[in-house]
C-alpha positions as a LaTeX table, in Angstrom:
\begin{tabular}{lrrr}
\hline
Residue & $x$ (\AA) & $y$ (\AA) & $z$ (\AA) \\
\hline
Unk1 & 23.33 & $-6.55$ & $-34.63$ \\
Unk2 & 23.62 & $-9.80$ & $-33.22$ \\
Unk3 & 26.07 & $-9.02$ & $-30.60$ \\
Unk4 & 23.71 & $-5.91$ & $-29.38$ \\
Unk5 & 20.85 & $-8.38$ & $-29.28$ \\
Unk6 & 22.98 & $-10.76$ & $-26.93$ \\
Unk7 & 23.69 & $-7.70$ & $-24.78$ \\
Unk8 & 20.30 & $-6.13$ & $-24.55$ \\
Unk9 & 18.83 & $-9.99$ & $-23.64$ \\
Unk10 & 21.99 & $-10.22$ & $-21.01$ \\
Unk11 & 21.23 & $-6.71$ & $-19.41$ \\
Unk12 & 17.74 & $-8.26$ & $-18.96$ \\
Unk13 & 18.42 & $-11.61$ & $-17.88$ \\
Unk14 & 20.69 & $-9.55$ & $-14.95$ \\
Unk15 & 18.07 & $-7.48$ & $-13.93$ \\
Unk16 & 15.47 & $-10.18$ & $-14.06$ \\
Unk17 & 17.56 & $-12.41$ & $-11.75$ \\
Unk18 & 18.56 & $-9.15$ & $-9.34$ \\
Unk19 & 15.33 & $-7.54$ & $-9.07$ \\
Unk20 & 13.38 & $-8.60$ & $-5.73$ \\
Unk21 & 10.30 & $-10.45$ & $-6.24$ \\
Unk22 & 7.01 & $-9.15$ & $-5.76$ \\
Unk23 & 4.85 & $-11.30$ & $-3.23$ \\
Unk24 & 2.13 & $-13.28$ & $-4.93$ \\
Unk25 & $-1.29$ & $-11.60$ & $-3.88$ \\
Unk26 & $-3.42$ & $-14.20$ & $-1.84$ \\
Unk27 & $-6.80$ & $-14.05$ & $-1.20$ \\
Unk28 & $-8.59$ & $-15.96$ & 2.28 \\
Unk29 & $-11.89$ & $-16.92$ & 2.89 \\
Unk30 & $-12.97$ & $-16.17$ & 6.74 \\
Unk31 & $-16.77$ & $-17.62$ & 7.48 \\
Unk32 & $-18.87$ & $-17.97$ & 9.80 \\
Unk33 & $-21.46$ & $-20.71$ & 9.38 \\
Unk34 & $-24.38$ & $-22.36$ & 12.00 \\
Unk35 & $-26.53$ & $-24.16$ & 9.62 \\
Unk36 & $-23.50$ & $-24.80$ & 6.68 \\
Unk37 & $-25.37$ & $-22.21$ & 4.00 \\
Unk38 & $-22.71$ & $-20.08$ & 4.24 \\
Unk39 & $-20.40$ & $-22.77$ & 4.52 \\
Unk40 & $-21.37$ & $-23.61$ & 1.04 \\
Unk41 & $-21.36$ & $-20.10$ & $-0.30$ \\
Unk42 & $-17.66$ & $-19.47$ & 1.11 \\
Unk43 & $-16.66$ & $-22.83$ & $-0.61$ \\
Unk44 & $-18.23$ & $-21.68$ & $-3.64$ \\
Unk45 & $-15.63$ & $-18.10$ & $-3.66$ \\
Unk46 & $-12.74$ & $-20.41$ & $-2.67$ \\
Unk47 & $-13.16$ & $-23.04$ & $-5.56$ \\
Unk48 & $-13.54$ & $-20.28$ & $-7.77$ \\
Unk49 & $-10.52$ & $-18.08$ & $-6.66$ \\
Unk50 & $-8.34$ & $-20.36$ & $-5.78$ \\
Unk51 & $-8.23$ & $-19.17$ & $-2.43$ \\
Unk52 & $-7.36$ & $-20.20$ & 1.32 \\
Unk53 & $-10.21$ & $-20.69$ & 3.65 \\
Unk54 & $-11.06$ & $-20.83$ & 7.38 \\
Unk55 & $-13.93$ & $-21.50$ & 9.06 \\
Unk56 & $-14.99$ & $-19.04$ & 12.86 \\
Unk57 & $-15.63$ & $-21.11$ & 15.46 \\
Unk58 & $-17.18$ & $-19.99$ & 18.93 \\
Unk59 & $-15.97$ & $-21.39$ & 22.22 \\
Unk60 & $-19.48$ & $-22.42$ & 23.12 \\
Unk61 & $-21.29$ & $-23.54$ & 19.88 \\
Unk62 & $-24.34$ & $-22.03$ & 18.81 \\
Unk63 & $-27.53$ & $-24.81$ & 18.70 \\
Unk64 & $-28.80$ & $-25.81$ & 15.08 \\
Unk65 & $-32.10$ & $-25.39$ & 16.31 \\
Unk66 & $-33.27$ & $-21.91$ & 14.57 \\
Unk67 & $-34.99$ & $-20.90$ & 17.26 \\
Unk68 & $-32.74$ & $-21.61$ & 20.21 \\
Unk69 & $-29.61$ & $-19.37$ & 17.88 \\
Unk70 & $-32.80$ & $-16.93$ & 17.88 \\
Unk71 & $-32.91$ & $-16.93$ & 21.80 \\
Unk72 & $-29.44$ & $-17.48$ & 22.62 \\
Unk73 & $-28.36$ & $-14.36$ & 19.67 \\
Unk74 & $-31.58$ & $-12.11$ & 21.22 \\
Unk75 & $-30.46$ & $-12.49$ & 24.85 \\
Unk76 & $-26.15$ & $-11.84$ & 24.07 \\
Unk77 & $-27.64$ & $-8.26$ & 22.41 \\
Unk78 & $-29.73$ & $-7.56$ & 25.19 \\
Unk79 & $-26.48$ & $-8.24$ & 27.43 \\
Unk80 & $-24.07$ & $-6.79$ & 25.38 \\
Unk81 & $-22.26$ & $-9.63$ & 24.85 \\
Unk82 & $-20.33$ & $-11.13$ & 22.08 \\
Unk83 & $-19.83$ & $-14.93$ & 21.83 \\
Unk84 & $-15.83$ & $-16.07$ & 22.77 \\
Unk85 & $-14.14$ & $-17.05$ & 19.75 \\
Unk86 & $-11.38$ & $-20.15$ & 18.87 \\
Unk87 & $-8.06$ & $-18.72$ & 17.97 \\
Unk88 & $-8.10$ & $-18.75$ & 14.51 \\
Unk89 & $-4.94$ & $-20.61$ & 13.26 \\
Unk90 & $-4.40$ & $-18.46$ & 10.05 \\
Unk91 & $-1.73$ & $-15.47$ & 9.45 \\
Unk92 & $-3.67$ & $-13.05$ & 8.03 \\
Unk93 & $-0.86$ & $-10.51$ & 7.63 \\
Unk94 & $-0.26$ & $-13.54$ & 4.65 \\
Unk95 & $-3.14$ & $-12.18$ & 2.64 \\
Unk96 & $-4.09$ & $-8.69$ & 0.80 \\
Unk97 & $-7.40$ & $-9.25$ & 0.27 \\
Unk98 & $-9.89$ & $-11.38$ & 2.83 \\
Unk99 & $-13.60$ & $-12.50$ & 2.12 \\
Unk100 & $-15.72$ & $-12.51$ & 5.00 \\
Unk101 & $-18.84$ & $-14.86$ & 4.89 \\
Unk102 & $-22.17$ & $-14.41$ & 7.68 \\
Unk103 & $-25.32$ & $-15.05$ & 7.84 \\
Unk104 & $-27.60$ & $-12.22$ & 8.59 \\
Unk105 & $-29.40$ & $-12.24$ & 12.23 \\
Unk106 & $-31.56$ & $-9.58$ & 13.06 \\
Unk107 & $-30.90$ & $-7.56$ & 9.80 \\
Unk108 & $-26.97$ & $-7.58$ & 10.12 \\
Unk109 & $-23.74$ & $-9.50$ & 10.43 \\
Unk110 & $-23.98$ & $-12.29$ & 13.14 \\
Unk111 & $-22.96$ & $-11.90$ & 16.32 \\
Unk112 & $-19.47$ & $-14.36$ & 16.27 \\
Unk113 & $-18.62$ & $-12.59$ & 13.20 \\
Unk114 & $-18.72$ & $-9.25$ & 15.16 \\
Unk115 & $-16.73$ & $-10.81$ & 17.44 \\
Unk116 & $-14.05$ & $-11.95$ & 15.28 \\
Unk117 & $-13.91$ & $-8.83$ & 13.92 \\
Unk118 & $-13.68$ & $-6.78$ & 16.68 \\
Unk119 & $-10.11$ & $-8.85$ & 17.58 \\
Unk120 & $-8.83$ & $-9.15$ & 13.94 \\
Unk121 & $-6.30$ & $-6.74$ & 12.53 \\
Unk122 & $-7.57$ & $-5.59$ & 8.95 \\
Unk123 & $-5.51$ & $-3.07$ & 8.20 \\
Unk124 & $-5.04$ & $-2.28$ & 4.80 \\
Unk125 & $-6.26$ & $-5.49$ & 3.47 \\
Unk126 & $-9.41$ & $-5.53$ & 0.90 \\
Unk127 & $-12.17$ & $-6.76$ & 2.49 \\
Unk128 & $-15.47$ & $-8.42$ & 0.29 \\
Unk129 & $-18.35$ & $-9.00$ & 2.43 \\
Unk130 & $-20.61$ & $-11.90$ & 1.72 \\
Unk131 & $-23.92$ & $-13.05$ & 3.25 \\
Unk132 & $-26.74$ & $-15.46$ & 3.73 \\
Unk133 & $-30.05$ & $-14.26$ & 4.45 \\
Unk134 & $-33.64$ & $-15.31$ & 3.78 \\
Unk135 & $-35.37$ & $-11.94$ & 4.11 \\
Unk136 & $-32.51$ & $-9.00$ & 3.68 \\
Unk137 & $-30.28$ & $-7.35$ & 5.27 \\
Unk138 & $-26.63$ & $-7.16$ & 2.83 \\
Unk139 & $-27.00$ & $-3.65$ & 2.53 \\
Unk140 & $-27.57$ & $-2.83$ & 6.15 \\
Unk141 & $-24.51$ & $-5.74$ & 7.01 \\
Unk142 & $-21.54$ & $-4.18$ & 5.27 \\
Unk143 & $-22.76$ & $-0.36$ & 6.50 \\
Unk144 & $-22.62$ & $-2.06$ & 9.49 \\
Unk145 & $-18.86$ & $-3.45$ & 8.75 \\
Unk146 & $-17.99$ & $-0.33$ & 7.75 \\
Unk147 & $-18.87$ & 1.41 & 11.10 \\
Unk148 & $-17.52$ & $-0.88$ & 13.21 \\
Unk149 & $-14.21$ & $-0.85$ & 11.84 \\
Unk150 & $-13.24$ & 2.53 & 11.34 \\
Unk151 & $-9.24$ & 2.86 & 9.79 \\
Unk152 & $-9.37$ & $-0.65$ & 9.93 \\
Unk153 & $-11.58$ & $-1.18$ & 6.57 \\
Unk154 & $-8.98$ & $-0.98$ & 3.84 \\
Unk155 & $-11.44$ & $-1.14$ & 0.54 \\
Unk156 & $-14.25$ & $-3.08$ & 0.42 \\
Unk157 & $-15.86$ & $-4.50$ & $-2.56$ \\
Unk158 & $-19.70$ & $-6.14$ & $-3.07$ \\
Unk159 & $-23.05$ & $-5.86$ & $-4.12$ \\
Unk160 & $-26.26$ & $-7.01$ & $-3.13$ \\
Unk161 & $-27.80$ & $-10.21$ & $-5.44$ \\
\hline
\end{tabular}
């Protein structure tokens, strides 16, 4: 019996030490934050899941002032125009599933978060939306991710509370 035992745990130990390994599953926090309320919030998800994190930056920062992001936000939508992004120094073929952190102006995702999006490849990664708003506008926000990346989605997870 013994000398079955040895050869069953052998056969094992062999294929444990042959068989590839399966990548460890990493998770990535992408944000975008004026005002550093979302900054908090995406801090929040990467404490708790152990995750990497990045913060969006725009070429030409956005004022603090809530009224000049107001004005300055209004007028790009009028023009069609999304803000220029920094490169973002972060592989994110690296990760398999990727929160994304806003805050909500004018009832959706901000504008430098549409922008990012618009250049990032998202391809079959799982994407969970998360926001910052004082008077709604989750729901609307990831129907509004959803849209603008079509086949680029992957599953997306989140609720609104």
């Amino acid at each position: 019996m013994k000398k079955i035992l040895t050869i069953v745990l052998a056969g094992l130990l062999l294929a444990a030490c042959t068989a590839k390994e399966k990548p460890v599953k990493k998770s990535l926090v992408v944000y975008y934050s004026v005002t550093a309320t979302t900054q908090k919030a995406a801090e929040c998800i990467q404490q708790k899941i152990g995750a990497d994190i990045v913060a969006l930056q725009t070429k030409d920062a956005y004022p603090t002032d809530f009224q000049q992001i107001i004005q300055r936000s209004q007028q790009e939508m009028k023009d069609s125009v999304l803000p220029e992004m920094l490169p973002l120094n972060v592989d994110l073929s690296a990760y398999d599933t990727i929160f994304v952190g806003y805050p909500i102006w004018f009832g959706t995702y901000a504008l430098p978060m549409k922008s990012w999006l618009s250049q990032a490849d998202l391809k079959g990664k799982v994407i969970v939306p998360f926001c910052t708003f004082g008077s709604g506008g989750y729901k609307q926000s990831v129907a509004d991710l959803k849209a603008h990346r079509p086949g680029h989605e992957g599953r997306r997870k989140g609720s609104e509370g």
